[in-house]
N, C-alpha and C positions, 0 to 999 in steps of 0.2 A: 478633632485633634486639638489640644494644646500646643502651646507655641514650643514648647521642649519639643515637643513631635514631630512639629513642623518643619520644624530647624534640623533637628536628626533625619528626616526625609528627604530635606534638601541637600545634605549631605552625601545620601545614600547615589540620589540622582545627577548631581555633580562627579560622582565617582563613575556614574555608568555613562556621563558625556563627556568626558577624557575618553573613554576608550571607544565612544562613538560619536564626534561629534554633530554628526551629522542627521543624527535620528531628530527626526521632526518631532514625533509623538514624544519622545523622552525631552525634547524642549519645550514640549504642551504642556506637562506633566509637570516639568518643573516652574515654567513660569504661572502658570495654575496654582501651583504648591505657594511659592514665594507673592501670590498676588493674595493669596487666603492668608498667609501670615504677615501681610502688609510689610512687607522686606522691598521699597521700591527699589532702590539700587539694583540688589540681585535681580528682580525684573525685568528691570529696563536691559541689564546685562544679555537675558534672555531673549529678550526680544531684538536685539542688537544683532546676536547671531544667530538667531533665526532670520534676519531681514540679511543678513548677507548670504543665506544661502537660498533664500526663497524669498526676493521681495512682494511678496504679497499684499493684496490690500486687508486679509485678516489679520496680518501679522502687524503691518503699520498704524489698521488701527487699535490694535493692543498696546503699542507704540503711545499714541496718542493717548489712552486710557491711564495709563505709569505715567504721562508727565502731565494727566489731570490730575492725579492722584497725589502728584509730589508739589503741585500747587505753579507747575511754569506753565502759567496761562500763554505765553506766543509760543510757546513750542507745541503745546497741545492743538491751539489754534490752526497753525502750520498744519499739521500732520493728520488732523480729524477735517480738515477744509478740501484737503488734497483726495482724502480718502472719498471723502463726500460727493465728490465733481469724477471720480474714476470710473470712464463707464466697464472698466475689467470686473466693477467691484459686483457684485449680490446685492440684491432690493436692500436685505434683511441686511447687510453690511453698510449700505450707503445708511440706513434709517439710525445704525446704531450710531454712526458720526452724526451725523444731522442731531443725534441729543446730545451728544454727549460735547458737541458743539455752542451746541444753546446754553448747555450748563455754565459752559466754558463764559459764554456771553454776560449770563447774570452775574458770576464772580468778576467783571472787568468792566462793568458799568456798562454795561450794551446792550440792556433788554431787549432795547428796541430790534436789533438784530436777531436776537434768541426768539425774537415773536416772530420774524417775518421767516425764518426758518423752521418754526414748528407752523406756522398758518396753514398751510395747503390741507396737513392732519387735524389740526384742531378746530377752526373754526367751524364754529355753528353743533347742531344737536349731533348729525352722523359723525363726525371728526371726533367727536367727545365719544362717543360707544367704541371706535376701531382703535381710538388708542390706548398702548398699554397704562395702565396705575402709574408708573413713573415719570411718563410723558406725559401724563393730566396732570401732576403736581408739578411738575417744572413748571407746565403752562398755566397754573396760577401764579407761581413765584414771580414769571416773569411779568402777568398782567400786573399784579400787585405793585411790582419793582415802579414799572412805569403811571401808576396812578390809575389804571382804569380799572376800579374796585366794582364798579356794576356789573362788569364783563367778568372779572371772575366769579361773585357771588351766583351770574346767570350761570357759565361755565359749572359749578360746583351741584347746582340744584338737579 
């Protein structure tokens, strides 16, 4: 879809949550919709009412994701930190704060922080095979950030 499309769907979808505000999937649908046409505002809007009707930890960390997105590193921080430590939350939900956390870490001068939260997964040969493609390149960025280039170049080989 082009962003004329995008935009006219978000339209369509704002008209079907006035008269229901309350449908979770048609808040999926649009915050999805509006996070593919990079519209953070309307996002975070989405995600705002969906966290008052269901505060979740998927929803907070979507939360978190819109204010990585819009560049407020302590509010992302906040919010993907909290998610992180929830034991309500799913593996696969804690893991996605835990990166998206570290990322958080490289933009605010913290690698160091960004390593010791991704270490448990990365370090050494097996950490390197389980973790996904975009968890391996964070966790160069963030070797690199702090100076230990041998560790990444071992990491990459």
């Amino acid at each position: 879809m082009n962003a004329t499309d995008l935009q006219a769907r978000l339209q369509r979808l704002d008209g079907y949550l006035r008269q229901d505000p309350a449908n979770q999937a048609l808040l999926l649908d649009a915050f999805e919709t509006a996070r593919q046409a990079r519209d953070w505002p309307r996002a975070a809007a989405y995600t705002q009412q969906a966290l008052q009707q269901a505060p979740d930890a998927l929803w907070r960390l979507r939360a978190g994701e819109v204010a990585l997105a819009q560049l407020h590193w302590e509010e992302a921080a906040s919010l993907l930190e909290a998610v992180r430590l929830d034991p309500a939350a799913s593996d696969e939900v804690c893991l996605a704060a835990e990166h998206q956390l570290a990322e958080v870490m490289l933009h605010t001068a913290r690698p160091d922080v960004g390593i010791a939260l991704l270490a448990d997964r990365l370090e050494g040969a097996a950490g390197d095979a389980a973790a996904a493609p975009a968890t391996q390149v964070l966790w160069l960025r963030l070797l690199h950030r702090v100076g230990r280039l041998q560790d990444a170049v071992d990491t990459a080989q």
